[in-house]
N, C-alpha and C positions, 0 to 999 in steps of 0.2 A: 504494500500500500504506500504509494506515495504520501506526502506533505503535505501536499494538497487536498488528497483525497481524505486521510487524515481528521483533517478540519471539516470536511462536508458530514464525514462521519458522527464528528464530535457535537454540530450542528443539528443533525438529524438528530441522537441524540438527545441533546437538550430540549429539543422542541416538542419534542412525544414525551418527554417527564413534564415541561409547562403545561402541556395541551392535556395529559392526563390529573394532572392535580388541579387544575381547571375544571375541567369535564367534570369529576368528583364533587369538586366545591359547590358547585351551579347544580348537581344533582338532588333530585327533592328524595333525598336520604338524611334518617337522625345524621347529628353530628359526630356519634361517636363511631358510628359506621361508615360516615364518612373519614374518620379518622384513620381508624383501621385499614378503610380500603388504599388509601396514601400510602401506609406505612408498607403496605405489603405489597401495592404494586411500585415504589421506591426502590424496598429490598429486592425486589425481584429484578428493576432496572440497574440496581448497585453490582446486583452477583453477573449481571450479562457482561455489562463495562469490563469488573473485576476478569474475565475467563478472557475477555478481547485483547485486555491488556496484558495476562499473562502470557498466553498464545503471543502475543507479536513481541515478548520480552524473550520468551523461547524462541523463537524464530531468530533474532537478532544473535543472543548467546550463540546459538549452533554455528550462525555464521563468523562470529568473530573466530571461534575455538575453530570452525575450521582454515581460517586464515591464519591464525597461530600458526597450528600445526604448518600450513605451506610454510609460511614464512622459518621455521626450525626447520622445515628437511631443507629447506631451499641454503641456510646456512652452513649446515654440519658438514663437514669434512667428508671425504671420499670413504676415511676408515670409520667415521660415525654411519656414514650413511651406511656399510656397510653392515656393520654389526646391528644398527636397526631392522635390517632386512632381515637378519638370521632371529629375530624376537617374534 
């Protein structure tokens, strides 16, 4: 996901949590049911976020670790690279 995209994301996002605690609010529900329904469609918007951003935190890690890694075999000597080979 681009930078860009990113942001549209995070946009989209936000506007389905305004436009739902909205919806909620203006709904002719007690109050405390309107509270409840917030809390839980919030936590349910909080745990999506939470897994989007682990997912692209993991995504990112693999790729650095595998850059590492090029970048150490790209260094190591004839006889490192060698005896890595034999591991």
């Amino acid at each position: 996901m681009t930078m860009n995209s990113g942001k549209v994301f995070l946009g989209v996002v936000a506007g389905l949590a305004a436009g739902a605690a909205l919806g909620v609010l203006f709904a002719p529900e007690k109050d405390s049911k309107a509270r409840k329904l917030i809390s839980k469609r919030t936590d349910d918007l909080i745990d999506a976020v939470n897994e989007k951003i682990e997912d692209k935190f993991k995504k990112v890690m693999d790729v650095v670790t595998e850059r590492l890694k090029k970048a150490k075999s790209d260094e190591a000597t004839p006889y490192e690279k060698e005896s890595q080979s034999r591991l």
